[in-house]
Structure formats: structure tokens, C-alpha cells
C-alpha positions as CSV (number, residue, x, y, z in Angstrom):
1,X,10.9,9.5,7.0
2,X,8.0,10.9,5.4
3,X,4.8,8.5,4.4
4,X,6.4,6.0,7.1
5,X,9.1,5.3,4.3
6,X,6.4,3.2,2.4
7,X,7.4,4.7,-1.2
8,X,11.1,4.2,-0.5
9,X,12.1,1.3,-3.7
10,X,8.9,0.7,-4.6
11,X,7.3,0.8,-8.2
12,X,4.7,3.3,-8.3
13,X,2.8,3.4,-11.2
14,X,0.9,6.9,-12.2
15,X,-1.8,7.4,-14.9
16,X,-1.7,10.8,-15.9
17,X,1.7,11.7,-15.1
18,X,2.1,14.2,-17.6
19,X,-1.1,16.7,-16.2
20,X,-0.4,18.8,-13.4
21,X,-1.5,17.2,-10.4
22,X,0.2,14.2,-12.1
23,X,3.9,15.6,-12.1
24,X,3.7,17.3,-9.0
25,X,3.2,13.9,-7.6
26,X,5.7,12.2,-9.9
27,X,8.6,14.4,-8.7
28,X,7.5,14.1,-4.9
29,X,7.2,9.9,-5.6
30,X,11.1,10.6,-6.9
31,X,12.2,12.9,-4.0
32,X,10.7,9.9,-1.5
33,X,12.6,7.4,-3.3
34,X,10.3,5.4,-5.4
35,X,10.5,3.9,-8.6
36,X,8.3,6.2,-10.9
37,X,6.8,4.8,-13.8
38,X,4.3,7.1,-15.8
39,X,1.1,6.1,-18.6
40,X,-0.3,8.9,-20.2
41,X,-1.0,11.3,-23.3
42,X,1.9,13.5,-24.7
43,X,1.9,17.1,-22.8
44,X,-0.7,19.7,-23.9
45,X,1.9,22.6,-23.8
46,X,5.5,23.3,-23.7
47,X,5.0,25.1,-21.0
48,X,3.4,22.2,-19.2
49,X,5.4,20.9,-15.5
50,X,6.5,17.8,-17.0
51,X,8.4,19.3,-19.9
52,X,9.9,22.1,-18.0
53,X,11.0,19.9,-15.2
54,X,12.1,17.5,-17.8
55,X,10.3,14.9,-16.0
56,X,10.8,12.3,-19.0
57,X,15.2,12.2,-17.5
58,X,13.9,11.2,-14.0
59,X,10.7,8.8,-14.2
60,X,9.8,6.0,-16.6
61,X,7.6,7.5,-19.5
62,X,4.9,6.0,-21.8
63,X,3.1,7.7,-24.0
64,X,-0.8,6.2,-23.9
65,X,-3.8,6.5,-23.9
66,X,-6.0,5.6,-20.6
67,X,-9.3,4.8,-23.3
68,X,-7.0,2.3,-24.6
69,X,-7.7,-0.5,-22.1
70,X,-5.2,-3.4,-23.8
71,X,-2.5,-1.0,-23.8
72,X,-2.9,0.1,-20.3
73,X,-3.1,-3.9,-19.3
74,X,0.4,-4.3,-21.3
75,X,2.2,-1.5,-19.4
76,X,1.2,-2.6,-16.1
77,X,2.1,-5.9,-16.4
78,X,5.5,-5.1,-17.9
79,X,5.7,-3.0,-15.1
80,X,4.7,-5.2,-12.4
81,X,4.1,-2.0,-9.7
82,X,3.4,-2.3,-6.1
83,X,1.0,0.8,-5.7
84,X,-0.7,2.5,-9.3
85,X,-2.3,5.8,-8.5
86,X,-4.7,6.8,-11.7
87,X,-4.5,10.5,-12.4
88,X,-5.4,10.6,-16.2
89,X,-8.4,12.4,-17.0
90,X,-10.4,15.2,-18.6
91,X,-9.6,17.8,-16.5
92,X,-11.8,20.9,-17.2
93,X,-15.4,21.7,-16.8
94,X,-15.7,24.3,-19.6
95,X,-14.4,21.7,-22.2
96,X,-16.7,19.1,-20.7
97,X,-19.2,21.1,-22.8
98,X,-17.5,21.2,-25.7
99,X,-16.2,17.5,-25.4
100,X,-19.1,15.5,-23.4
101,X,-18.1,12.5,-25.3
102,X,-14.7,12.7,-25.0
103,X,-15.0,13.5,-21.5
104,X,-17.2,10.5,-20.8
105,X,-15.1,8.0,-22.7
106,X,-12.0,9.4,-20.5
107,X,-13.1,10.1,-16.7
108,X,-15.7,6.3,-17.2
109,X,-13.8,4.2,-19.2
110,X,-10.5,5.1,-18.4
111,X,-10.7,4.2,-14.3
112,X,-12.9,1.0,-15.6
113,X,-9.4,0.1,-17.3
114,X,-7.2,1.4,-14.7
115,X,-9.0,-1.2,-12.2
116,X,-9.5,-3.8,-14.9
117,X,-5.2,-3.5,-15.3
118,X,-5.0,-3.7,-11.7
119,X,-6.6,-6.9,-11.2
120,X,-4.8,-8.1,-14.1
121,X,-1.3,-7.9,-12.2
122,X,-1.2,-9.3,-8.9
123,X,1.9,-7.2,-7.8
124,X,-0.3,-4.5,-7.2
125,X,-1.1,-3.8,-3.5
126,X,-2.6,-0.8,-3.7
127,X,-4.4,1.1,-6.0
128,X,-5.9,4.5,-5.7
129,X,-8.4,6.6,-8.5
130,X,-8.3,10.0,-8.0
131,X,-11.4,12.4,-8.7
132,X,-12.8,15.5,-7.7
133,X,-15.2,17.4,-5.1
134,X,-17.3,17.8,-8.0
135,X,-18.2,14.4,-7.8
136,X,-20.8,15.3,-5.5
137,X,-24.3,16.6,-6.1
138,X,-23.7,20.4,-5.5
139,X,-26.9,21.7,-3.5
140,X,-24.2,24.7,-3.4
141,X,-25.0,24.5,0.8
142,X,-22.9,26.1,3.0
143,X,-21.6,23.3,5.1
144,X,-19.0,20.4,3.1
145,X,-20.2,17.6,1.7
146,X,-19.2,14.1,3.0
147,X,-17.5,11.1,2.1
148,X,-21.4,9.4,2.1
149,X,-22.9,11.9,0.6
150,X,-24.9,11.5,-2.7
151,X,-22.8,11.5,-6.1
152,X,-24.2,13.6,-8.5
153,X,-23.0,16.3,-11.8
154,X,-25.2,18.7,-13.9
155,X,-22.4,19.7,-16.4
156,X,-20.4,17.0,-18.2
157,X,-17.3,17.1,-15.9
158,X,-19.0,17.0,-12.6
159,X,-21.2,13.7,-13.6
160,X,-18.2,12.0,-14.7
161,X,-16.7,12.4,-11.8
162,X,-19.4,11.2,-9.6
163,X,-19.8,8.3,-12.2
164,X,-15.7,7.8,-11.8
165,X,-16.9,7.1,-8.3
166,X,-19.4,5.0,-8.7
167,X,-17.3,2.2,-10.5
168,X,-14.5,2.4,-8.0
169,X,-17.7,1.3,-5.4
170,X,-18.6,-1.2,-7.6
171,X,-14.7,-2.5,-8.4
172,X,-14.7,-2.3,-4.6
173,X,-17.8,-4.4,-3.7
174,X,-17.4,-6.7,-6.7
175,X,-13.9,-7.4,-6.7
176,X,-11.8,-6.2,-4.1
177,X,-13.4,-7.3,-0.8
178,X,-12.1,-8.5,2.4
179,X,-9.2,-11.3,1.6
180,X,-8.2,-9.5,-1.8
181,X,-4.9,-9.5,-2.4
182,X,-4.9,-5.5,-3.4
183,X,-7.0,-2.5,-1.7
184,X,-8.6,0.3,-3.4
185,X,-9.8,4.1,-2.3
186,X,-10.3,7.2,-3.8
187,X,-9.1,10.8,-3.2
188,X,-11.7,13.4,-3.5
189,X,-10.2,17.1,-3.7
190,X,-11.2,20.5,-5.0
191,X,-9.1,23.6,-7.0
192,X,-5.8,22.7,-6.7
193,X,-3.1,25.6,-8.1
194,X,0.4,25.5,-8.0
195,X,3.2,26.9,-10.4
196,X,3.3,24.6,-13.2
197,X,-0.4,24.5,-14.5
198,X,-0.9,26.2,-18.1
199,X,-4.2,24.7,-18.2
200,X,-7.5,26.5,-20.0
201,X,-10.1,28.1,-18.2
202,X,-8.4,27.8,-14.6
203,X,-8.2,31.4,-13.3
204,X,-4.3,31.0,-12.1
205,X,-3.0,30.0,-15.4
206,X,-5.4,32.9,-16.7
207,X,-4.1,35.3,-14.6
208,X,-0.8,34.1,-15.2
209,X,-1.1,34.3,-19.6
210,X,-2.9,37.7,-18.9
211,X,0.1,38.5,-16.7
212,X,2.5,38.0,-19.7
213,X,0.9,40.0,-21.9
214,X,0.9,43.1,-19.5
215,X,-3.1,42.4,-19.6
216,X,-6.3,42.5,-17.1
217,X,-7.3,39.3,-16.7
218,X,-11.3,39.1,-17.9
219,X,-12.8,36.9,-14.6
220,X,-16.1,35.1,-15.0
221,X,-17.7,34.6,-11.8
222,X,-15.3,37.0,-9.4
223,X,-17.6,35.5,-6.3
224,X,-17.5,31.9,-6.9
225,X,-16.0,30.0,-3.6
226,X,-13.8,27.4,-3.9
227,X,-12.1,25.3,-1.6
228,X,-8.8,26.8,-3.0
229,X,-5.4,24.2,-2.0
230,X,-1.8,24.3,-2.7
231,X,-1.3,21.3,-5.2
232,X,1.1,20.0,-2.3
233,X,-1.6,19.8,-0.1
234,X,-4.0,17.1,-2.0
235,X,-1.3,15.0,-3.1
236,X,0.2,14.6,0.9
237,X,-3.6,12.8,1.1
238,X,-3.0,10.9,-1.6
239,X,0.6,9.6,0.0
240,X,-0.7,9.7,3.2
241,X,-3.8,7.1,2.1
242,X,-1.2,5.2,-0.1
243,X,0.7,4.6,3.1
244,X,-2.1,3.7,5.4
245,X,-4.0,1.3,2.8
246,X,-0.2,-0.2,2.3
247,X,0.2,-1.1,5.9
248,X,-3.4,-1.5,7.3
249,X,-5.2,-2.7,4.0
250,X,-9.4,-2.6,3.9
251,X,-9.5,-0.6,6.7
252,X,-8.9,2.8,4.6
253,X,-10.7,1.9,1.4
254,X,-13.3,4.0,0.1
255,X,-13.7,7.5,-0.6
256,X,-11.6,10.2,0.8
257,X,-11.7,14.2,0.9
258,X,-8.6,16.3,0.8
259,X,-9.2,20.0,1.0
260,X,-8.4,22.9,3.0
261,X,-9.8,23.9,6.6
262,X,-13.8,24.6,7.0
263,X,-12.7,28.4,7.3
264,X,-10.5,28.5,4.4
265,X,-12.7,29.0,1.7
266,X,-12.2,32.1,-0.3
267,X,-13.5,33.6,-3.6
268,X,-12.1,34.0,-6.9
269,X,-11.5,37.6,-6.2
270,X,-10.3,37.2,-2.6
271,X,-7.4,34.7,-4.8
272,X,-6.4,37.4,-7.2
273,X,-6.3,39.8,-4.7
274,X,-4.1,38.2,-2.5
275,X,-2.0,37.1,-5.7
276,X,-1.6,41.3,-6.5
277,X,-0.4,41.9,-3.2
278,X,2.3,39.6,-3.3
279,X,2.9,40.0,-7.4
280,X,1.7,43.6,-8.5
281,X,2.0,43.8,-12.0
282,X,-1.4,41.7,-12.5
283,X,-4.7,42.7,-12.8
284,X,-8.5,41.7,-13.8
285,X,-11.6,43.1,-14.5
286,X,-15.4,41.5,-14.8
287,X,-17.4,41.7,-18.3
288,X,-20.9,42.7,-17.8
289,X,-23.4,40.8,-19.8
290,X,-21.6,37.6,-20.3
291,X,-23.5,34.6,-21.2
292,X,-21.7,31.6,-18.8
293,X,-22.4,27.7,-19.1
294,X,-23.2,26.9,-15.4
295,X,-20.2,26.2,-13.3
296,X,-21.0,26.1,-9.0
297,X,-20.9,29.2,-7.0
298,X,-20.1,27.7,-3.8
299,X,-18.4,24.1,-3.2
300,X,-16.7,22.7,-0.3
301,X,-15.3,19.6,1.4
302,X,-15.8,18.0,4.6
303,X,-12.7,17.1,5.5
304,X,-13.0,15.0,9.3
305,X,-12.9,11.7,8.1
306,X,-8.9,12.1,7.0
307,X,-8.5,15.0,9.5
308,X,-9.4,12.0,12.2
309,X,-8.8,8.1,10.5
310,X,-5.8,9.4,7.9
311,X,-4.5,12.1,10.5
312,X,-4.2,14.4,7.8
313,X,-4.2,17.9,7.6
314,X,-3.5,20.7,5.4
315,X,-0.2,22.5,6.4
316,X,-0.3,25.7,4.9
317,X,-2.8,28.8,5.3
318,X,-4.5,30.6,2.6
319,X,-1.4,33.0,2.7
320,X,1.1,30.3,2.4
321,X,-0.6,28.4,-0.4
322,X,-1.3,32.2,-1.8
323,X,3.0,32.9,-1.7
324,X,3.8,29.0,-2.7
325,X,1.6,29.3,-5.9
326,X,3.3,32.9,-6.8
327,X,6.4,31.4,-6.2
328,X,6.4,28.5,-8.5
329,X,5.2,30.7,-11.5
330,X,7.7,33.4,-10.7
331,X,10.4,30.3,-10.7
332,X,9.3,29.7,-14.2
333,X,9.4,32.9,-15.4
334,X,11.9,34.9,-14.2
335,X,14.5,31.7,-13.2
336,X,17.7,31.7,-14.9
337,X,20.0,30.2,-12.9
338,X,18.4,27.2,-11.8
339,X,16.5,23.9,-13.4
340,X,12.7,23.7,-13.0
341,X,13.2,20.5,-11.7
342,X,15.1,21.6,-8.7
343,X,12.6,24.6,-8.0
344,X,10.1,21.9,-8.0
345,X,11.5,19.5,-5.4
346,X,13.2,22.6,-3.0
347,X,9.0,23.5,-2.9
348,X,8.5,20.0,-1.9
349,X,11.5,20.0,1.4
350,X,10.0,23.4,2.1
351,X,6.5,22.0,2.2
352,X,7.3,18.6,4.1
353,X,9.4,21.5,6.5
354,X,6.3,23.3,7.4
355,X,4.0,20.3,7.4
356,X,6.3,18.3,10.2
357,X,6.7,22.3,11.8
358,X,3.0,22.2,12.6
359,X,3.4,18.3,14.0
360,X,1.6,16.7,11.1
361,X,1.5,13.0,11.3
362,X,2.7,12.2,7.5
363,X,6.1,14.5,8.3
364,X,7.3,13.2,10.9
């Protein structure tokens, strides 16, 4: 009965569904019994989650374009959904720089017309934009940063985020108050990993490419912190708010932090480290004199707002989200006897196991 059975035979609509975080969430929506319907862009990569899990057999699929606000309109109300979560975005910091303009168009526009569609289909009850911790102006302190702390950016990707959050305040306060008919929120985590993400310039994927090619992987910033999290872990906060805005409406809009425990942040090399103890046939090494657009060296979230109003928690330690993350990729690339797809949800009943092991409220 996880979620409170909110998801069971409903029509959940997901932006994004082909990206990472995106299919994770597609397969869990279709292990909790929902009707999954999915807008977004074709899959970068073969090797992407959606294709291998053959997602496109088990979910509704349309191929579009979030920046493509008439479309997006179309599909929803063809679709009529009870709950949209929008996951479609430009993903990645280093192409930010290369792309600022495509990165805009996407992370801005795209949620404008995600919240534009929702208001343009009254079946929708709930709608939820997810961003980033990155949306927050990084003084790179060492305490988190809060729900009400100031938005902010200095590279491409981090500003559109904390713009991404600035029009769901305004869709909130302009158009969704008290007595709407649908309730809004917004889910705020940091570096999620998991098997299943071939993504660019994320140092698991790396790691993982290098691995292949019986290579050292070449890390940038070896002592960069991150609030490092199962993929698992964010997305049980963004069923978990689903669930709450479903039943108890305006009283859990807003903005939202999933991340791991305060004591849980570890570095780039503490991740790889723990990776070669589990997986040894890895490796890395750091180039000296290396000219690096500026990413944050330090970055996490407060996370007491869900941890006491959601009753939400992270389930797994670093360890576990360490072995769960080894796991998937060694599913994908040393399984033969078994779909993707089924790897995918046996992570999921192992996760929900642990979660509802350690009492956590959603599992139950």
C-alpha cells in the first residue's frame, strides 16, 4: 500500500519520461498501478533506461517537445490526467555552457507550458515541476539550504533552475490559490545516480564508459561534495508529495527538498572509492593543470521540512545507495538472463522493502 494507494488507476502524466530520473519514476508509477502516460524528446542513447527497459511496451509514449507549448496543451487534454509531474529538461551543467540558449528556452519555457497545459485541463488535481538543489544561490556554506532560501545560478543550468522556480511561485500565487481546483509544488533534489544513466559529464556514467574501455576515468574536481542519493530516493519525495497534495491539497504546495541525511555528504572521490571496493576493475586519476568552467565545490540540502510535514526520509545509507547504483549498471552489463525491465522494478520491491524495514511512513 505504498503512497496510501493514491497512484493505483490513475492517469499520471510525466514530462520527461524518457531521461533518467524520468523512467525511473515511469516504471515505479507502473509497479504502483497507475496509468502512465509520457511527453518527451526521443532517447539520447541506446543505452538510455527507457530503451533498455523497453519502457515504450509498458507506458503511453509521445514523442514532443516541452518548448512546444500547443503540442504539450494537445496531449494533455487528450489525455485528461489526474496528477502530471514535469521532468523534461536540460539536464547538465557543462552543456549549459555550450547551450545557454537552449537551456533557457527548455528549463523557462518549458515549465511555463507545463503549467499553462495544466490549467488548460481541469482533470488535473495535482501537478508537480521538478528542479534541482542548484536552484539555490550557492554561497558553497556548510550548512543546507532551505526551502525559503534565496534562488539564485552563476552558470547557465543553475539560474535556470532557480528561474524554473520562480514561475512555479508565480503560477502558484497568480493562479493556483486557495479554492483552485488543482495544487502545485515543487521537488528540489541534488546528484541523483542509479544504473541506467548514460548521461555526459556525470562522473557515474563516466566511470562507468571509462569502465568499459578497461580505462582510468580522468575526474575533474575529485573533492567536490555533493549530496549524493540513490535515484529511488528523490522520486519516493516526489510520490510521497504527489500523495499528500492529492489528499490534503494547499497544505503541501510549494517548494520541497529531497536529499540525503545532513551527515551523508561525501566527495567525488569518497563515491568512486566506494564504487572500487564493491566493483574493482575501475579506476581514475586527476589531470593537473586543467582549465574547468566553474561548477560548486560544496552543495547541500536541508532536508526538515519533508523529514517533519512530508514524513519522508531517505532509506538507504551511503553504502546502500553505493551497492544499489553498482548493481543496476552491473544488471546492464553483465545480465543475460533477465529483461532490464524486470531488474528495474525487483530494485524498486527491494527499495520499498528497506524503506518500510526502517518504518518509513510512504512504505507502510
Amino acid at each position: 500500500m505504498s503512497f496510501s494507494n493514491t497512484y493505483k488507476g490513475k492517469k499520471i502524466l510525466l514530462t520527461g519520461h524518457t531521461g533518467f530520473k524520468g523512467s525511473w519514476i515511469a516504471l515505479w508509477l507502473k509497479q504502483l498501478g497507475a496509468e502512465v502516460y509520457g511527453f518527451a524528446l526521443q532517447p539520447y542513447t541506446e543505452d538510455d533506461n527507457f530503451v533498455r527497459c523497453e519502457l515504450d511496451k509498458h507506458i503511453h509514449h509521445q514523442i514532443g517537445d516541452v518548448r512546444d507549448g500547443v503540442a504539450l496543451k494537445k496531449y494533455f487534454q487528450e489525455v485528461q490526467p489526474d496528477i502530471a509531474f514535469h521532468l523534461a529538461a536540460q539536464p547538465l551543467v557543462l552543456l549549459s555552457y555550450d547551450d545557454p540558449v537552449g537551456t533557457f528556452d527548455t528549463n523557462l519555457m518549458g515549465v511555463v507550458h507545463f503549467f499553462e497545459a495544466v490549467r488548460a485541463t481541469p482533470s488535473v488535481k495535482v501537478a508537480v515541476n521538478i528542479t534541482s538543489d542548484k536552484c539555490y544561490d550557492n554561497k558553497e556554506w556548510v550548512w543546507g539550504y532551505r526551502e525559503n532560501d534565496p534562488m539564485g545560478g552563476k552558470d547557465p543550468y543553475s539560474a535556470s533552475k532557480g528561474c524554473s522556480e520562480l514561475i512555479t511561485s508565480s503560477y502558484l500565487n497568480s493562479f493556483f490559490k486557495t479554492g483552485s481546483s488543482c495544487v502545485i509544488a515543487s521537488g528540489r533534489a541534488g546528484n541523483v545516480i542509479g544504473g541506467g544513466d548514460w548521461a555526459k559529464d556525470r562522473i557515474v556514467p563516466d566511470y562507468y564508459r571509462a569502465y568499459q574501455k578497461n580505462e582510468k576515468l580522468l575526474v575533474r574536481n575529485p573533492h567536490a561534495t555533493r549530496p549524493w542519493q540513490h535515484v529511488l530516493e528523490p522520486l519516493s519525495g516526489y510520490l510521497t508529495l504527489g500523495a499528500k497534495l492529492w489528499a490534503d491539497g494547499e497544505a503541501y504546495s510549494g517548494g520541497w527538498n529531497f536529499g540525503p541525511e545532513d551527515s551523508a555528504n561525501y566527495s567525488v572521490k569518497d563515491l568512486i572509492d566506494k564504487i572500487l571496493l564493491i566493483d574493482i576493475k575501475g579506476g581514475y586519476k586527476t589531470p593537473e593543470n586543467i582549465v574547468k568552467p566553474h561548477e560548486a565545490t560544496f552543495l547541500k540540502l536541508d532536508i526538515s521540512k519533508a523529514v517533519n510535514q512530508l514524513h519522508w526520509r531517505p532509506a538507504l545509507t551511503f553504502n546502500e545507495t553505493v551497492s544499489f547504483t553498482v548493481q543496476g549498471y552491473q544488471d546492464e552489463l553483465r545480465n543475460v538472463d533477465r529483461s532490464i525491465f524486470q531488474n528495474r522494478l525487483d530494485q524498486i520491491s527491494s527499495y520499498t522493502s528497506i524503506a518500510a524495514s526502517k518504518d518509513i511512513e510512504w512504505a507502510k
